[in-house]
C-alpha positions in Angstrom: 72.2 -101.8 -101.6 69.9 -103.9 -103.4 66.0 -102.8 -103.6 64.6 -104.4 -101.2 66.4 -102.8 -98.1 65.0 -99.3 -99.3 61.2 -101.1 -99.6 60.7 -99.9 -95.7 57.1 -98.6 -96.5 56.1 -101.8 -98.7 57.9 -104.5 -96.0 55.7 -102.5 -93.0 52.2 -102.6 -95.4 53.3 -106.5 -95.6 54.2 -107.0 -92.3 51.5 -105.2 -91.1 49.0 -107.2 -93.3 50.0 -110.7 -91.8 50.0 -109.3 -88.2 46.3 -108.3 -88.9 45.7 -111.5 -90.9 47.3 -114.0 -88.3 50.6 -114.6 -90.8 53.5 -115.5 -88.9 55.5 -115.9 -92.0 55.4 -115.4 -95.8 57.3 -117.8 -98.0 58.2 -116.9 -101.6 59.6 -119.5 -104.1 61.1 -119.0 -107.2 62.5 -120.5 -110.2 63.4 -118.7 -113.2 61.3 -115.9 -113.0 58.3 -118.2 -112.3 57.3 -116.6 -109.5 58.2 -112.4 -110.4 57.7 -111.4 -106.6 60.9 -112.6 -105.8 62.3 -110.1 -108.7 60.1 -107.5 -107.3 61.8 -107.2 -104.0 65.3 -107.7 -105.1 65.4 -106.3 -108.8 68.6 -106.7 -110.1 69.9 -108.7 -107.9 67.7 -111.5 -107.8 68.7 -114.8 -108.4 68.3 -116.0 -112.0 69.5 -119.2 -112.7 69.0 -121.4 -109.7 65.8 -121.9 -107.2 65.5 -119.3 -104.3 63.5 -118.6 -101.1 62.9 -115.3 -99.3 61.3 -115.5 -95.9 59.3 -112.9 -94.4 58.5 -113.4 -90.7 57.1 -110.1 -88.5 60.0 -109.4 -86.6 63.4 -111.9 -87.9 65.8 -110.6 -90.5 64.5 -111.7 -93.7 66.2 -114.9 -95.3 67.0 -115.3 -98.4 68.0 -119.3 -99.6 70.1 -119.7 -102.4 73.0 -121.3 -104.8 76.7 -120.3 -104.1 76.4 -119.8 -108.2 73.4 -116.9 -108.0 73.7 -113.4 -106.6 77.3 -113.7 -104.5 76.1 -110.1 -103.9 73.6 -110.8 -101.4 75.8 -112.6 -99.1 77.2 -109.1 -97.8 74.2 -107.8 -97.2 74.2 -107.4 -93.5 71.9 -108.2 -90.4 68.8 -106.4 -92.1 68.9 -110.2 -94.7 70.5 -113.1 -93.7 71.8 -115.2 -96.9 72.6 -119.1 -97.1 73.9 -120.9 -99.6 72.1 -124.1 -100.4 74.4 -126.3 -103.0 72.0 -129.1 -103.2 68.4 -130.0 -103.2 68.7 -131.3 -99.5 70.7 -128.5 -98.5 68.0 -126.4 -99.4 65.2 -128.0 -98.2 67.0 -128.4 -95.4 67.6 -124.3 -94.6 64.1 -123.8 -95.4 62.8 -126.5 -92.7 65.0 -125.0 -90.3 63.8 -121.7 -90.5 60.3 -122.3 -91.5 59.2 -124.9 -88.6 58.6 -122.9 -85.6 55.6 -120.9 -87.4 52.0 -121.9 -87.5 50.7 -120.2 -90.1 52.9 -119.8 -93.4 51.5 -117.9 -96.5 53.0 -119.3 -99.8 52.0 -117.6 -103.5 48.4 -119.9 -104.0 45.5 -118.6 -105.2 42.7 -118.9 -107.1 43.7 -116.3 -109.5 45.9 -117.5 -111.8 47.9 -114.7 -111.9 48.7 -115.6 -107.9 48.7 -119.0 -108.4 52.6 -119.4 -108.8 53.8 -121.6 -106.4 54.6 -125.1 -108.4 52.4 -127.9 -107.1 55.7 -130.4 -106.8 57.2 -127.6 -104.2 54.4 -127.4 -102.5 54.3 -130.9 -102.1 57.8 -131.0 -100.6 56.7 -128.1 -98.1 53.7 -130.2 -97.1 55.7 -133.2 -96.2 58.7 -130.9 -95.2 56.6 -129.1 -92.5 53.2 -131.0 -91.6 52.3 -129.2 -88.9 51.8 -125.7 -90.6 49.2 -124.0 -91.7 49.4 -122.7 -95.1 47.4 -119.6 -96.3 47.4 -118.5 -100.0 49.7 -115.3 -100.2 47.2 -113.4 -102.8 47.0 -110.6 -101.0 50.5 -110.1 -99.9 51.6 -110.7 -103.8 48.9 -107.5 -104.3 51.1 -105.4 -101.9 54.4 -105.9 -103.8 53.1 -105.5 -106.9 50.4 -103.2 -107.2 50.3 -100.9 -103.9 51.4 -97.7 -105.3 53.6 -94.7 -104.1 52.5 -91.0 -103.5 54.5 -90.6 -106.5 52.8 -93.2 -109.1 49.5 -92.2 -107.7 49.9 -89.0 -109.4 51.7 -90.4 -112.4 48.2 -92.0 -113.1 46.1 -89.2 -112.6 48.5 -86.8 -114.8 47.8 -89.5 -117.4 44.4 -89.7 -116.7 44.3 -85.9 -117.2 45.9 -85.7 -120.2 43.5 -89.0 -121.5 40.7 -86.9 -121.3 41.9 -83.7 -122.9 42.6 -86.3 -126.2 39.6 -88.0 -125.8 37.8 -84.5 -125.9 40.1 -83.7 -129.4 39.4 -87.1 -130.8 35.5 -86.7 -130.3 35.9 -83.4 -131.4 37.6 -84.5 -134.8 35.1 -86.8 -135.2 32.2 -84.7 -134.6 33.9 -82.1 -137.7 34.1 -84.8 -140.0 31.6 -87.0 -139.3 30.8 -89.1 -143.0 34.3 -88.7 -144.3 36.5 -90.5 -141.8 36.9 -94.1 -140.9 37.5 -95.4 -137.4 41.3 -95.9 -138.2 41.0 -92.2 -138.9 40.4 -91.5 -135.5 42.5 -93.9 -134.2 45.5 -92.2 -135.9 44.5 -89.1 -134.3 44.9 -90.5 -131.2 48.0 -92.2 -131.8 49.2 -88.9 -132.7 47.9 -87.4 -129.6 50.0 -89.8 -128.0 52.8 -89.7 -129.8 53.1 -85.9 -129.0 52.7 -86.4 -124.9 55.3 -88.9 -124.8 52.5 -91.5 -123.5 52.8 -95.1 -124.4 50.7 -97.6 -125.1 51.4 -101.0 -127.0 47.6 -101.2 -128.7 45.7 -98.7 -128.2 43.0 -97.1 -129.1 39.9 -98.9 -129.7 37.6 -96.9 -132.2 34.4 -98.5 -133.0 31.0 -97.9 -134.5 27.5 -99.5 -134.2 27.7 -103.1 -134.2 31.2 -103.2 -134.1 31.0 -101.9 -130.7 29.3 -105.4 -129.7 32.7 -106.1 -130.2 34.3 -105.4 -126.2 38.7 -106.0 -127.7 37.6 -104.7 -131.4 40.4 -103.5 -133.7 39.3 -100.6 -135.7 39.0 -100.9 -139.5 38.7 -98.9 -142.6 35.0 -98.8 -141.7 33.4 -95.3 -142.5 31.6 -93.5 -139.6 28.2 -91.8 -140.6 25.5 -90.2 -139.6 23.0 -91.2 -136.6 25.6 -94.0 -135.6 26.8 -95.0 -131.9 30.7 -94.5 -131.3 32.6 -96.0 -129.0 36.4 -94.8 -128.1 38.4 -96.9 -125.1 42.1 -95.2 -124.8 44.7 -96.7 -122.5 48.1 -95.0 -122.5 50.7 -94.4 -119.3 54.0 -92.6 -118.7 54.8 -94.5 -115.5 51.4 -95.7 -114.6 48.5 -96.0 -117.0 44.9 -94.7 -117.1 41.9 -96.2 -119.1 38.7 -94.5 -120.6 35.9 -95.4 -122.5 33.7 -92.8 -123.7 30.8 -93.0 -126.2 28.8 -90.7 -128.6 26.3 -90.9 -131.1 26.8 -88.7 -134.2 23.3 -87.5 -134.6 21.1 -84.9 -132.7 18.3 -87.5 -130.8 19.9 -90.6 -129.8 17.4 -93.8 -130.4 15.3 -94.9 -127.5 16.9 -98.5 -126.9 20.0 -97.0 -127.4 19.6 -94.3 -124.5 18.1 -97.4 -122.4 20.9 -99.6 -122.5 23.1 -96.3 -121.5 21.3 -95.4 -118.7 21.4 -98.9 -117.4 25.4 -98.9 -117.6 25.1 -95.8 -116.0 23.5 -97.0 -112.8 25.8 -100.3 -113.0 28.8 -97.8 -113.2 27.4 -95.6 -110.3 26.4 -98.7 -108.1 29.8 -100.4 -108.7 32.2 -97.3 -107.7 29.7 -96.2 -104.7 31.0 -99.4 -103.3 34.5 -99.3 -103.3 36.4 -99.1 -100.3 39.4 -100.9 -98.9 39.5 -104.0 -97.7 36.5 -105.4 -99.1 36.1 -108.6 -101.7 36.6 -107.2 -104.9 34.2 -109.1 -106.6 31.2 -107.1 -104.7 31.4 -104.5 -106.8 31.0 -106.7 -109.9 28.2 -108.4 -108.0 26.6 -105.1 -107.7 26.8 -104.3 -111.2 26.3 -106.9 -113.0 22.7 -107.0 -110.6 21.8 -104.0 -112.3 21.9 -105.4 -115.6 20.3 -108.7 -114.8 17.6 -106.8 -113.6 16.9 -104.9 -116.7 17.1 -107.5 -118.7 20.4 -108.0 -120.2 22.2 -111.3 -118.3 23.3 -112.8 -122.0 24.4 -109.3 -123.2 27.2 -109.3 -120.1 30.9 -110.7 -121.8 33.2 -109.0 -119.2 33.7 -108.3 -115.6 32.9 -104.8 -113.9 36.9 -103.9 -113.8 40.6 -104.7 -113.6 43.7 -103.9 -111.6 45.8 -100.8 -113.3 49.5 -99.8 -112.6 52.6 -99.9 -115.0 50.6 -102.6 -116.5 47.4 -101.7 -118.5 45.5 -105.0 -116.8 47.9 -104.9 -113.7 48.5 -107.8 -111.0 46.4 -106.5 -108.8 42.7 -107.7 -107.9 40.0 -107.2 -110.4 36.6 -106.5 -110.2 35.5 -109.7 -111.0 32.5 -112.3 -109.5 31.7 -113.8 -113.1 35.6 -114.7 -115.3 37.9 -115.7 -112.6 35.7 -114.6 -108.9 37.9 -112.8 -106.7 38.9 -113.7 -103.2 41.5 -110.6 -103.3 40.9 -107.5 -101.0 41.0 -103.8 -102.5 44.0 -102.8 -101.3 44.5 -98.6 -100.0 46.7 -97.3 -103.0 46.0 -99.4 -105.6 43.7 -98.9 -108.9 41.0 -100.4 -110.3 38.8 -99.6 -113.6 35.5 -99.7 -113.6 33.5 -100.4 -116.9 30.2 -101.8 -117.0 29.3 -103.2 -120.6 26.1 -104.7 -122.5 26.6 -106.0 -126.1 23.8 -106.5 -128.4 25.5 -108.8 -131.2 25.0 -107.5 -134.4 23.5 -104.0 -132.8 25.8 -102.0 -130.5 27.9 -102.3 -126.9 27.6 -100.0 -124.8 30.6 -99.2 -121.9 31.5 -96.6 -119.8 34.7 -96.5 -118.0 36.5 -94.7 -115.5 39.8 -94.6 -113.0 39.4 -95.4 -109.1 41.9 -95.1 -106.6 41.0 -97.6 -103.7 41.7 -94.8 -100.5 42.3 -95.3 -96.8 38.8 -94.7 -96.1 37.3 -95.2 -99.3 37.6 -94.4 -103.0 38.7 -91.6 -105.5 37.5 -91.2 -109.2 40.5 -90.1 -111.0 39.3 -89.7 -114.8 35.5 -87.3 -115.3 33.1 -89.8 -115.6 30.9 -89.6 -118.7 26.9 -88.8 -117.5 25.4 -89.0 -121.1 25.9 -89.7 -124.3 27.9 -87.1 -126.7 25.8 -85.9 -129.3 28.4 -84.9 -132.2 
């Protein structure tokens, strides 16, 4: 049985989604791996070499429109998908008009996000002239539940992970704070990778290790640079064995951390706070970036702001899913019950320090759940 006939769960959250949203039908086109939905739903089996449709009304069988030359599997799948074979261009077209026409309101895989903006402009054009009397709504959201709505299961993969991300970000601060002025931030970040290495978590860059002004740096690579006395620290680990976590954590190897330093941290604290107190489903997720990044304007720091508020986690570090995000690409995505965001506030003071704090959130049915111990001041090694 291929994949998608044991996605009951998922195909009810979806269906469920467009009967609430006023969907009739959602159309998925692919071509090569264009478009990975349509691998997402029927794994193995999905077509690979030829152009493919599924449709997904609220009550029909699904339909699934394909080459005679892709997946002869999927032709004996039953009455739960119904299969044709489209040998030509006009054939295909052809099956899709047929089934397509009688709904209103069509979602197709458009968005403003690029990473849901996957539907090829000369298809839609065909679908346009193909069916001028529908509709057509961008299928953001519904991409979001395929991809990045997660099971009980991976849920708890990620907050295993997250667990285990803070014990070794305790160790690594820890091994710093012994041997502060005789270790370099690639020091630390081998003892991380080690960390890593023993739990069996993977990562394909991580960790970030940086001190003082490299720390203006948000996606520095740490370097034979020396970490002394009375300097800021900044750690951001990102590691998964199913689903990942990510943490930044900071410290400042001295005993009285300098005052503009403590100011800028207590301004990413009440960005960080303001941001997750407003997490709960269904909502835009760019408020939350709106929120914090309001925070920081406020206190003075709009040029000092280089990222958004947060991103999408799930087997991916930066997952499909939405982000928290008024300011890169704005979000029109919903937070979605069961998925994960980060959320990490920064300021950067070129040629001074960054400052960032990060944590885990799982978006709930009625709200939100911090899944990694958020950091309430800076370490003092």
């Amino acid at each position: 049985m291929i994949p998608l006939l044991q996605m009951d769960e998922k195909l009810k959250l979806i269906r469920g989604f467009m009967e609430e949203s006023g969907i009739d039908a959602w159309l998925i086109y692919d071509f090569r791996g264009n478009d990975p939905t349509g691998e997402a739903l029927l794994g193995q089996f999905a077509p690979h070499s030829r152009q493919y449709a599924i449709l997904i009304a609220l009550e029909n069988p699904i339909v699934i429109i394909k080459s005679p030359v892709d997946a002869p599997e999927l032709n004996e799948i039953g009455q739960t998908v119904t299969t044709y074979n489209a040998r030509t261009q006009s054939d295909f077209l052809e099956v899709v008009k047929n089934h397509a026409q009688s709904f209103e309101r069509i979602a197709v895989n458009l968005g403003e996000n690029p990473q849901t903006d996957v539907l090829p402009a000369g298809r839609f054009m065909h679908l346009c002239a193909l069916l001028p009397r529908v509709k057509w709504i961008m299928g953001e959201n519904l991409m979001q539940i395929v991809h990045s709505v997660l099971s009980t299961a991976q849920l708890k993969s990620h907050e295993r992970a997250a667990l285990k991300l803070t014990k070794i970000m305790e160790n690594a601060f820890a091994f710093l704070g012994d041997n502060v002025g005789s270790v370099t931030e690639e020091d630390v970040a081998i003892n991380i990778r080690n960390q890593l290495q023993e739990e069996k978590l993977t990562s394909r860059d991580a960790p970030m290790v940086a001190v003082q002004a490299n720390s203006a740096n948000p996606h520095y690579t740490p370097g034979d640079v020396l970490i002394k006395k009375n300097q800021l620290v900044m750690i951001d680990i990102w590691a998964k064995w199913d689903i990942f976590a990510d943490i930044t954590w900071m410290a400042f190897t001295g005993s009285k951390v300098p005052q503009k330093m403590q100011e800028v941290w207590e301004v990413i604290l009440e960005a960080r706070k303001v941001a997750t107190a407003s997490i709960k489903p269904n909502i835009k997720a760019g408020i939350p970036d709106e929120l914090a990044r309001e925070v920081m304007i406020l206190a003075g720091y709009k040029d000092a702001i280089l990222h958004r508020t947060g991103h999408s986690i799930n087997s991916l570090s930066h997952g499909k899913g939405a982000n928290l995000d008024s300011y890169e690409m704005p979000e029109s995505r919903l937070l979605l019950p069961n998925t994960i965001t980060s959320v990490e506030p920064g300021i950067y003071l070129k040629g001074e320090f960054g400052v960032r704090s990060e944590i885990n959130v799982i978006v709930t049915k009625s709200g939100h759940r911090i899944t990694t111990p958020p950091q309430e001041k800076l370490l003092c090694l």
